[in-house]
C-alpha positions as CSV (number, residue, x, y, z in Angstrom):
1,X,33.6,104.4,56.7
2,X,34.8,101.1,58.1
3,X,38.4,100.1,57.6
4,X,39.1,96.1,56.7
5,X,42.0,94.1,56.6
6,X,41.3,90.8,57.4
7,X,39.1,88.5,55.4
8,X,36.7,87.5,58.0
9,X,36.6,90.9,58.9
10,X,35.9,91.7,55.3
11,X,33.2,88.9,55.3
12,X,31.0,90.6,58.6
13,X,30.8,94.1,57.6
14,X,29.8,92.5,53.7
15,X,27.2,90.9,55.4
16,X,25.5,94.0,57.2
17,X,25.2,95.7,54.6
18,X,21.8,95.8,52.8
19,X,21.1,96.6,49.2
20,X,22.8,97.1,46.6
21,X,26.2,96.8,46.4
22,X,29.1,98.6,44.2
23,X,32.8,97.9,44.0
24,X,35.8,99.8,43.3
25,X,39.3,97.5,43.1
26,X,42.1,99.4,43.1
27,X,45.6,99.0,43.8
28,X,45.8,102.1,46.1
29,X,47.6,106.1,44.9
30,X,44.2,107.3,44.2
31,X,43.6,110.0,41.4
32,X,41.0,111.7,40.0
33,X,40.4,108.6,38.0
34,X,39.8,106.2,40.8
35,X,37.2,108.7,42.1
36,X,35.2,108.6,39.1
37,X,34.4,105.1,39.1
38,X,33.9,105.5,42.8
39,X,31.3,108.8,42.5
40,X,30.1,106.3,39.7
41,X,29.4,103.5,42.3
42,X,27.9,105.6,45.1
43,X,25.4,107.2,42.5
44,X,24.3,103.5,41.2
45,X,24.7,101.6,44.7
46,X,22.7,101.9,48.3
47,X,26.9,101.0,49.4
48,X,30.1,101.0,48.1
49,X,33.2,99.2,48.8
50,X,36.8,100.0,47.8
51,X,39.5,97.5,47.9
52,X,43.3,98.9,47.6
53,X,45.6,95.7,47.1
54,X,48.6,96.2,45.0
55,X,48.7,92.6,43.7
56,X,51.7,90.9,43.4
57,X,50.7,88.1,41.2
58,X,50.6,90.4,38.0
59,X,53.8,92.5,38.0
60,X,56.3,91.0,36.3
61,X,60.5,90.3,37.8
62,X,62.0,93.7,37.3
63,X,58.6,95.6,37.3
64,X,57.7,98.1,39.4
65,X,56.4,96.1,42.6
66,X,58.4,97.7,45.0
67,X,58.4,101.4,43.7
68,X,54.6,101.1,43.1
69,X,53.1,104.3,44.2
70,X,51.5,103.9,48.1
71,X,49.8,106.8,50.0
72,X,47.7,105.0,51.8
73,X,46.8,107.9,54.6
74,X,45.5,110.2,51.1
75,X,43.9,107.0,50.2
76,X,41.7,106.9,53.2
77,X,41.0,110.1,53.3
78,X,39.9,110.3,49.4
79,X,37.4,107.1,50.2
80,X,35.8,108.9,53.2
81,X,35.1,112.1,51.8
82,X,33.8,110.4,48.8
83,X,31.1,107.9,50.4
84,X,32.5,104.7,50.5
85,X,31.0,102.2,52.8
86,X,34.0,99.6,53.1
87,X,37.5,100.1,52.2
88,X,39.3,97.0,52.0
89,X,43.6,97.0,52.9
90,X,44.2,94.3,53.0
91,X,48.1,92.4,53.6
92,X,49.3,90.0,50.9
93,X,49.4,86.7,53.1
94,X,46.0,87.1,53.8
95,X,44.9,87.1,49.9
96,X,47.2,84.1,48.8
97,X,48.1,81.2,50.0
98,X,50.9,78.3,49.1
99,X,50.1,76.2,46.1
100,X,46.5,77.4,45.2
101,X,44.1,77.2,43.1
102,X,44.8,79.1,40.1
103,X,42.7,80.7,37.5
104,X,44.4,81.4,33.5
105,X,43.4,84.1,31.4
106,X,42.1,83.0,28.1
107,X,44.4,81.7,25.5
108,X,43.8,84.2,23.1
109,X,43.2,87.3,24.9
110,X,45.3,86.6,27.9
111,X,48.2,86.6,25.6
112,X,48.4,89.2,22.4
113,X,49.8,92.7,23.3
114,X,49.8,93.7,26.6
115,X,49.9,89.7,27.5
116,X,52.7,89.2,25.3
117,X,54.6,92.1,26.8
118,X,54.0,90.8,30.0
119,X,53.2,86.9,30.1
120,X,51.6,85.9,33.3
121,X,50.2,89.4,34.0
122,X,46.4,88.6,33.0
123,X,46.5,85.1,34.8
124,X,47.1,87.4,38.0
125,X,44.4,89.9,37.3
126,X,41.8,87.2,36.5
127,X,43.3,85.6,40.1
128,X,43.0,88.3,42.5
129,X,39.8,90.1,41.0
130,X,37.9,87.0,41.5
131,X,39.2,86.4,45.2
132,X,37.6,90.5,45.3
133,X,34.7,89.6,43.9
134,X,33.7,86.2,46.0
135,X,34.7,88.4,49.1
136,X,32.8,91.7,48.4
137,X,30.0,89.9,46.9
138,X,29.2,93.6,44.3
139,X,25.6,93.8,42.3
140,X,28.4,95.9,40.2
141,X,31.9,96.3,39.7
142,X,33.3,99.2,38.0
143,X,36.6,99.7,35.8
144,X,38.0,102.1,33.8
145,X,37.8,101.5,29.8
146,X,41.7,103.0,29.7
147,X,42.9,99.4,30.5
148,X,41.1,97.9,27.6
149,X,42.5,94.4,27.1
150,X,41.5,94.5,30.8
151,X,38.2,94.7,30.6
152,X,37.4,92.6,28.2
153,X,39.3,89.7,29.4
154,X,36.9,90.5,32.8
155,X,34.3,91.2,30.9
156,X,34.6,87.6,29.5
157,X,35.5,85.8,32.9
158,X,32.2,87.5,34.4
159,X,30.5,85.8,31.6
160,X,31.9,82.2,31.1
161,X,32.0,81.9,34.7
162,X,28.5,83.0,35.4
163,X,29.0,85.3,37.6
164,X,25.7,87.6,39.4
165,X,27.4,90.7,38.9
166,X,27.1,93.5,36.1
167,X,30.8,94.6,35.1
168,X,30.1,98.9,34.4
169,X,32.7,99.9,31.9
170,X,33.7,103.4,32.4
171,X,35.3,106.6,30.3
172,X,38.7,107.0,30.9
173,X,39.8,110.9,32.7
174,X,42.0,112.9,31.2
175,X,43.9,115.8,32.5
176,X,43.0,119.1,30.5
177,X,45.9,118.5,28.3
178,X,44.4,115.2,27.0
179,X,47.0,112.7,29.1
180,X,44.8,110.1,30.6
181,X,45.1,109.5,34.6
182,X,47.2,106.9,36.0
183,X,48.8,106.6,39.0
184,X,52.6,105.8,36.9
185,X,52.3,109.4,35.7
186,X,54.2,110.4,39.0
187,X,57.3,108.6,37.5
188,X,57.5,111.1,34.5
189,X,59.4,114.1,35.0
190,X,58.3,117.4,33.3
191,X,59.7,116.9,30.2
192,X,58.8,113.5,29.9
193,X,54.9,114.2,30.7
194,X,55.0,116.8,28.0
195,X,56.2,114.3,25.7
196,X,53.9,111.5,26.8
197,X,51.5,114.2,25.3
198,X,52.3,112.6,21.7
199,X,50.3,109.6,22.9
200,X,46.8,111.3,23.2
201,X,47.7,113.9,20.1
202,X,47.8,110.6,18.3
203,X,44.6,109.2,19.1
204,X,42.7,112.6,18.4
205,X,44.6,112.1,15.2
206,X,43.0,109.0,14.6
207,X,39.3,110.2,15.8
208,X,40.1,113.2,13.4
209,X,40.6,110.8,10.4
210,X,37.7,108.3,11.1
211,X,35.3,111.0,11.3
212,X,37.1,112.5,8.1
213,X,35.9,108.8,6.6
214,X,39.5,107.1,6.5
215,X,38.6,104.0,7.9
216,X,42.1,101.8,6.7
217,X,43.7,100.4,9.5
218,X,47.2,100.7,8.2
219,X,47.1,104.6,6.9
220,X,45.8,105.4,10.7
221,X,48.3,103.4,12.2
222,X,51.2,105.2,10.1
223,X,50.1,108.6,10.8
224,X,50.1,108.2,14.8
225,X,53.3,106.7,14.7
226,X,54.5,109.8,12.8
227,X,53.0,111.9,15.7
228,X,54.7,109.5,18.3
229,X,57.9,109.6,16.2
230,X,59.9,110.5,19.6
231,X,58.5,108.0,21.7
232,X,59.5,104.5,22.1
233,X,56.7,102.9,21.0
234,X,55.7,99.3,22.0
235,X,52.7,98.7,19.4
236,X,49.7,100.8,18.0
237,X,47.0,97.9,17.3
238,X,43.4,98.6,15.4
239,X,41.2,95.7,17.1
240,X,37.4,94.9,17.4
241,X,36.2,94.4,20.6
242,X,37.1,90.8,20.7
243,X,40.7,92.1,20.0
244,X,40.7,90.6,16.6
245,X,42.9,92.8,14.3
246,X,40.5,95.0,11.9
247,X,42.2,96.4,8.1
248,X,39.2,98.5,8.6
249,X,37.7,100.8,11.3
250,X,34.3,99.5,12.4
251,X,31.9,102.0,13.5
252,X,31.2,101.0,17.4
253,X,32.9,98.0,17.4
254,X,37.0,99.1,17.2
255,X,39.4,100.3,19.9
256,X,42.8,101.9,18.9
257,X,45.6,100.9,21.1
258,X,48.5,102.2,22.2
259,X,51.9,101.4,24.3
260,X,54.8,103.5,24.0
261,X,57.7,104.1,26.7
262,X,58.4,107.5,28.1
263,X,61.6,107.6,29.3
264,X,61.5,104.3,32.0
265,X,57.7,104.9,32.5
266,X,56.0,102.5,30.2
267,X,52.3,104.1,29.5
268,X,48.9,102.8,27.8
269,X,46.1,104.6,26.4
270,X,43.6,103.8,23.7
271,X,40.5,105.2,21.7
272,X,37.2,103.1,21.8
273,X,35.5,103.9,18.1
């Protein structure tokens, strides 16, 4: 495995490689979730490339930037065992430079839930993935379906912006107690990860009543928020893959939402229907 930091470094080893190519962006404090979409890549890919960049163009003032996990020797070794061709570190003043070029999210999606939690954040995911993507060059680019709004908004930049790539959405991991992988769960302490439990006990809730045939949007919505009744909850949206709000559920075409606080560890999960 070959260890880049520098751009034109990145740019030589992109260019020996031959066939396919698969890539994993990541911002580093790699879980068992991160290795999915990896194993995911190497299966589908002759090579695989890994970038870990925690980018500071979509936290927030007063986020967690500076507390951000980083185990960046576990990281390495994680990659390696795992098949990865490239793994990309590299520093921040080699990704941006003083009054650039700037892409925006899309009005719309850019800026409804987790956009209007945190304005700006989208406009630096749509930034930085598409400085990865012009360096590493992928036939496919993998993400995981937990960070919904996400995916669609690169889902949709992949699309108006014609890019040759194929974006692979896929499943979210969950621990055996149904809380989904990320690498903020570190912040919550025991007590607080068994109450962040309510999050995923909700959203079986909801499968359990769609399959039951209770397809209202609003009698769903009350009855996780009952189960989440001790969490601080941000918002529990019903949406249809374009994020439009849905009264109803729509069979293969609706993803629950939720954002609720856990102590000061703000968590997401959702339920694509």
């Amino acid at each position: 495995m070959q260890i880049v930091r520098g751009i034109e470094e990145l740019r030589r080893a992109r260019e020996a490689l031959e066939g396919s190519v698969g890539f994993v962006p990541t911002m580093g404090a790699l879980h068992q979730g991160h290795l999915t979409l990896i194993k995911r890549s190497t299966g589908e890919n002759d090579h695989t490339i890994v970038s870990i960049f925690v980018n500071p163009t979509q936290f927030l003032p007063g986020e967690d930037l500076d507390s951000y996990p980083r185990r960046e020797e576990a990281d390495r070794r994680i990659c390696e065992i795992a098949g990865v061709d490239i793994l990309f570190m590299p520093e921040v003043s080699s990704v941006y430079g003083k009054d650039e070029v700037t892409l925006k999210a899309p009005e719309y999606l850019g800026y409804i839930l987790e956009g209007s939690r945190r304005p700006g954040h989208f406009d630096g995911v749509v930034q930085v993935v598409m400085k990865l993507f012009n360096l590493t060059r992928p036939d496919r680019a993998y993400f995981g379906k937990k960070d919904a709004q996400q995916l669609v908004i690169l889902q949709k930049m992949v699309k108006d912006l014609f890019l040759p790539l194929k974006l692979v959405p896929v499943e979210t991991v969950r621990e055996d107690d149904g809380l989904a992988l990320s690498s903020r769960n570190v912040y919550l302490s025991p007590t607080e990860r068994a109450e962040a439990l309510a999050i995923s006990r909700s959203l079986k809730r909801a499968s359990r009543l769609v399959m039951a045939g209770e397809l209202s949007s609003e009698a769903i919505k009350q009855e996780m928020y009952a189960i989440m009744k001790a969490l601080d909850v941000e918002y529990v949206e019903i949406v249809d893959r374009s994020f439009r709000p849905l009264e109803k559920v729509k069979i293969q075409d609706t993803i629950i939402l939720v954002a609720a606080r856990v102590g000061r560890t703000r968590l997401i999960d959702n339920l694509w229907i």
